[in-house]
N, C-alpha and C positions, 0 to 999 in steps of 0.2 A: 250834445248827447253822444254816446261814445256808440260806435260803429259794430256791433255786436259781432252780425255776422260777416265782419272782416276782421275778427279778432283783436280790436284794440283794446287791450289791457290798460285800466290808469294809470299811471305813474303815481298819483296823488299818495300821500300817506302820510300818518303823524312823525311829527320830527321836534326834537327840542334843540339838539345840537345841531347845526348845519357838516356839511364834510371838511371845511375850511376851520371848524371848532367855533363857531360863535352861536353862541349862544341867544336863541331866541322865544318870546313870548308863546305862550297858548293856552288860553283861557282855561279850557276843558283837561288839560294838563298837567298846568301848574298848581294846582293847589294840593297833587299826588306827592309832589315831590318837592314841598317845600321845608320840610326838615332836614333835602339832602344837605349837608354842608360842605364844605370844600373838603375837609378831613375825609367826609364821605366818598367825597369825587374821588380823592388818592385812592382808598381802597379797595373803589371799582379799579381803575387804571393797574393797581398793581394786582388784582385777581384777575382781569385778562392778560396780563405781561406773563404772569404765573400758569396759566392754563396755557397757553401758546406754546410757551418751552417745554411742557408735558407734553406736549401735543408733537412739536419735534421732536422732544428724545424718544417719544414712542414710536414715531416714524423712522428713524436710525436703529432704533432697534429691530424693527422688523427686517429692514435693509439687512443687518447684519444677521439675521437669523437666530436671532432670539426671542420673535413673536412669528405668530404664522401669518398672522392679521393684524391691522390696524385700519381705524375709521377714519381721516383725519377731521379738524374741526373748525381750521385755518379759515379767520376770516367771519366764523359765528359766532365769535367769543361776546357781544354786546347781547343779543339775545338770549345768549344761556346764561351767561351773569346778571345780567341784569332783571329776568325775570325770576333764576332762584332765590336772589337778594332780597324779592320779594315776600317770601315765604316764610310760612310760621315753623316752627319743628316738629307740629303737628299735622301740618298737611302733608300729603305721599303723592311720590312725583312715580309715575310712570312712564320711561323713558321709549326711546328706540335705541340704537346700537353707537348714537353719534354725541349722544349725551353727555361728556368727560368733564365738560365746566359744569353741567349743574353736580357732579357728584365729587368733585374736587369742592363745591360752595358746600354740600351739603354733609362734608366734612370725613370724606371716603379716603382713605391710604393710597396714595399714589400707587403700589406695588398692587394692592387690590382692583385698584380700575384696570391695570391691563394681565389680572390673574387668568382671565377667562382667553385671554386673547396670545397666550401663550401656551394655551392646553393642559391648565392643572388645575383647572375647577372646573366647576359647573355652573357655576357664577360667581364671580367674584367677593362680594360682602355679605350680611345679613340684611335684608332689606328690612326689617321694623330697626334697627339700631340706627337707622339713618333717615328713614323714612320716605325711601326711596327702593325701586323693585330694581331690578336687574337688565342689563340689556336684554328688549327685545330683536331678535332677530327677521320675526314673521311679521313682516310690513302690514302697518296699523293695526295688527291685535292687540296693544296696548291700551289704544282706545277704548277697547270693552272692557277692559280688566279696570282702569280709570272711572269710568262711568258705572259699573256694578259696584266700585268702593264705595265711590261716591253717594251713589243710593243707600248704603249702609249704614253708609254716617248720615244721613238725613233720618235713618228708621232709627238709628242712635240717639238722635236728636243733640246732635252735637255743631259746633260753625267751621271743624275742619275743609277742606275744601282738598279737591283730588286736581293735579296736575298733569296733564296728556300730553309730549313731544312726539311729534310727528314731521314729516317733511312734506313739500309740493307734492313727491309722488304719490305720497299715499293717501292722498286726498280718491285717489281714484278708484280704493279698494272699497269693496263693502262692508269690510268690519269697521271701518270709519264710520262710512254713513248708515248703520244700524248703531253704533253710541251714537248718532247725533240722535235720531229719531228716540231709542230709550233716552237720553241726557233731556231732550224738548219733552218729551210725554213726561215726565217723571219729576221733572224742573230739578234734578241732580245738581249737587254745588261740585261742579265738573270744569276745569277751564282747561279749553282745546287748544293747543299753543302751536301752531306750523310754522313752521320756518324752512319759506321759500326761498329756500337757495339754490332757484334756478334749472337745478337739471335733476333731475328723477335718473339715475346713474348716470345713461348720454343721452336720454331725452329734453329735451326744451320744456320751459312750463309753458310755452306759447302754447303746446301742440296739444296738452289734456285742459287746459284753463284758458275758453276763450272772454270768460272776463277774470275779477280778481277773484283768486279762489277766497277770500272774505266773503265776497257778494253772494256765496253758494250757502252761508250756513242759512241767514232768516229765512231763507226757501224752509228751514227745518224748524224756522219757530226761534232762531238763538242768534241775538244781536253779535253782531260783529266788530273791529276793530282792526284798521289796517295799519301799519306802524310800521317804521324807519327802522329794523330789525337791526344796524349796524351805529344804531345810538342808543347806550346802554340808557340814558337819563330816560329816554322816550318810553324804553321796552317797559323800565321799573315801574315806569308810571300807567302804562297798558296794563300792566300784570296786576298791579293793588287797586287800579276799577276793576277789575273782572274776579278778581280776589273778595272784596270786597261786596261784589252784586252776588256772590254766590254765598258767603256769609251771614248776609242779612234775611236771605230766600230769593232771590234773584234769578235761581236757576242759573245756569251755564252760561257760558260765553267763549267766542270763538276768536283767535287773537291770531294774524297776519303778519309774522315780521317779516319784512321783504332783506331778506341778504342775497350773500352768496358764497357759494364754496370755491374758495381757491383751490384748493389742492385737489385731490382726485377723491371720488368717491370711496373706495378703499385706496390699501396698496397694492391690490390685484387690477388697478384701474389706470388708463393712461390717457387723461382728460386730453391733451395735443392732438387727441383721435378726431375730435368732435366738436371741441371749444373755438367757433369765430375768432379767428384772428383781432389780437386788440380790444376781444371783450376784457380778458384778467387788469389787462393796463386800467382799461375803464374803472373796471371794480376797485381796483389795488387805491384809486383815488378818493375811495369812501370809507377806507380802511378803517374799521372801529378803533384800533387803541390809535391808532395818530391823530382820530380826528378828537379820542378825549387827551391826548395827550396837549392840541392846538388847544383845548381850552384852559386844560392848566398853567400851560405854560401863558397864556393869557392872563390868567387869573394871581400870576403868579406863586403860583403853589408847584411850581415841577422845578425843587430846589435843586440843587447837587446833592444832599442829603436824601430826596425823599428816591430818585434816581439811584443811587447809592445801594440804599436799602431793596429797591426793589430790584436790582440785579444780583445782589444777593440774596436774593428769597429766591428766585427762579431758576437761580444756580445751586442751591441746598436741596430745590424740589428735585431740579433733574437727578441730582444725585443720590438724593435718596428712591428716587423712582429706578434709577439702572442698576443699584444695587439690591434690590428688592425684586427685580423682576431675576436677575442675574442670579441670584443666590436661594433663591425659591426653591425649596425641595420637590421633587416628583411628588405624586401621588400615590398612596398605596393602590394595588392594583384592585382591590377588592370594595374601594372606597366607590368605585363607579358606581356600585347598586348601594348606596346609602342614598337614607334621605328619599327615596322613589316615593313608598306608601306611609303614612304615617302613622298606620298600623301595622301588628303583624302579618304577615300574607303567605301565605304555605309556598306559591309559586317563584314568589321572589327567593325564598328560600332553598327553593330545590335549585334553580341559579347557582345561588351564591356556592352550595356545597358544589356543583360540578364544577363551577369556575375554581374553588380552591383545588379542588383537584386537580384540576388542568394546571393551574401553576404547581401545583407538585411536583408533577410528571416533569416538568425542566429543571426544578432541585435532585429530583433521581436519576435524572441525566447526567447533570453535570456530578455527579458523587463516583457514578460509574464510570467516568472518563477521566476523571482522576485517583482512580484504584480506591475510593473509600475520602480521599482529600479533596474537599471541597475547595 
C-alpha cells in the first residue's frame, strides 16, 4: 500500500511501448489499437517529428523577435498526438495554451497556431472549422467550457463527445473541480485529459499531488486512467476507451498521461532555475518519438525512404510556418472591437467612433507636418 501521507506517488501506469521501443502486451489495451498498422505507426512517428520542428522554429522565432510568446511542447508530442488521432471531426477539443500538436492533427495552418502569439489576432483560427476552441490562457477554464458543450450535445442527443487539455497544475483550480462535479452529476460525454508533465511553471507535482492526480477524479464519481503519456500507441488507446465510454452514455472519464516538459514552460521561463540536476537526462531517455522511432526501426518500417520523407515534411512545415508568421500583415487598428458582441450594442459603438477618431487626429498630424503631403 502506498504511503499517502509521505507522498509516494505510483509510478505504475499503462504502457504498450516500453522506452527502449518494444513492444508489449496488455489485455485491457490491445484490442483499442488493433487496427493500428505499421503504415499507421509511421504516421504517428512523422506527426510527432512534424510537431517538434513547429515547435522549434516557433521557439527561434520568438528568440528572434518575431513572436512575443511561445509555449513550448518538447517532449509531449505522444500525448497530443496520439490522443487527437483519436478523434472524430465531430468532437471539440478544448485546449490550454500548450496544445500546438493537437491543432497541427486537427488540421490548423501552422502560421495560425502561432497568429495569436505574435499579437495580430485574438485567436488564431475559427474554432467550429476545426472543431477545436482557441488557446486558453485562464488556467483550467477550459474545463467548463468542455463540460457545458458537452452537456449540449447530450440535450442534442448526439454521440459527439467534448475534449479538455489541462496540465498537473491546474488540477488544483476550481474551475477544474466544478467540471468534474457538473461532468459526474450530469454523466456529460466529457474526456478530461492531463497531462502531467511534472512542474505547474517551477512547481513539482509532488508538492499539489500527494497521490496520482488520476486517483482524485472517482472521489467525483468519474473513472480514471493513468497512462504512459510519452507512448503515443498507449495514449490512442486511453483516449478511444474513454471516447468510446462517453459515446455509448458512459459519462466522462479522466485520462492521466504521465510526461514531461523538457523545455521551459514559456519562453519567458528558465527551467535551469528549478529543475533537479539530471532530471532532463532522466526524461530525455523516455523520449516519445525515439522510443517510437526504437520500434520502427525494429519492426523494420523506418526505411531510408520513410526518414527521407519525413524530413522533408518537417522541413516544408517549418517553412511554411516562418514565412507565414514573417509575412503576416498587421491588424487594422479598429479590427480590435470586432467580433466583441454579436449583436449590435450602442456602447461598443460609441468606442469604435472615438477610437476612429483618435486615429484621425495622427493622419491630421502628420498632413500638417508635411504642409498638406502626407
Amino acid at each position: 500500500m502506498h504511503d499517502i501521507l509521505a507522498g509516494d506517488i505510483p509510478a505504475t501506469f499503462l504502457q504498450l511501448v516500453t522506452p527502449d521501443g518494444v513492444r508489449q502486451p496488455d489485455d485491457r489495451l490491445d484490442p483499442w489499437v488493433e487496427d493500428v498498422t505499421g503504415a499507421h505507426l509511421v504516421a504517428l512517428y512523422q506527426d510527432m517529428v512534424v510537431v517538434r520542428r513547429i515547435d522549434a522554429e516557433a521557439t527561434a522565432l520568438q528568440r528572434q523577435g518575431e513572436l512575443g510568446l511561445w509555449p513550448p511542447l518538447l517532449g509531449q508530442e505522444a500525448a497530443q498526438v496520439g490522443s487527437a488521432r483519436a478523434l472524430r471531426p465531430d468532437d471539440f477539443v478544448f485546449p490550454s495554451y500548450r496544445e500546438n500538436a493537437v491543432a497541427y492533427c486537427r488540421g490548423v495552418a501552422p502560421a495560425d497556431i502561432v497568429r495569436v502569439w505574435r499579437g495580430n489576432a485574438q485567436s488564431g483560427w475559427d474554432p467550429y472549422a476545426f472543431g477545436m476552441a482557441t488557446p486558453n490562457i485562464i488556467i483550467g477554464a477550459q474545463t467548463l467550457h468542455a463540460t457545458g458543450w458537452a452537456m449540449g450535445a447530450l440535450a442534442d442527443g448526439v454521440d459527439s463527445v467534448a475534449v479538455t487539455y489541462f496540465g498537473d497544475g491546474a488540477t488544483s483550480q476550481g474551475d477544474v473541480n466544478e467540471a468534474l462535479v457538473f461532468a459526474a452529476s450530469f454523466q456529460a460525454p466529457v474526456v478530461f485529459f492531463c497531462q502531467n508533465n511534472q512542474w505547474a511553471i517551477s512547481e513539482p507535482v509532488g508538492v499539489q499531488a500527494r497521490v496520482s492526480i488520476a486517483d482524485r477524479a472517482p472521489g467525483f464519481g468519474i473513472p480514471s486512467l493513468r497512462v504512459d503519456g510519452n507512448d503515443v500507441l498507449a495514449v490512442m488507446a486511453a483516449t478511444r476507451i474513454a471516447l468510446d465510454r462517453a459515446r455509448t452514455g458512459g459519462g466522462p472519464t479522466f485520462i492521466e498521461a504521465v510526461t514531461y516538459r523538457m523545455g521551459p514552460h514559456t519562453t519567458a521561463d528558465d527551467p535551469t532555475r528549478y529543475r533537479p540536476a539530471g532530471q532532463l537526462e532522466e526524461w530525455a531517455a523516455k523520449d516519445p518519438i525515439l522510443r517510437l522511432r526504437l520500434l520502427l526501426d525494429g519492426l523494420g518500417l523506418l526505411t531510408p525512404e520513410v526518414e527521407e520523407q519525413t524530413r522533408a515534411r518537417a522541413d516544408a512545415t517549418a517553412a511554411v510556418l516562418r514565412a507565414g508568421c514573417i509575412d503576416m500583415p498587421d491588424p487594422e487598428p479598429l479590427s480590435v472591437l470586432a467580433h466583441v458582441y454579436t449583436t449590435p450594442h450602442a456602447a461598443l459603438d460609441g468606442q469604435r467612433a472615438n477610437y476612429a477618431a483618435y486615429l484621425a487626429g495622427f493622419e491630421q498630424t502628420s498632413s500638417d507636418s508635411t504642409g498638406g503631403k502626407a
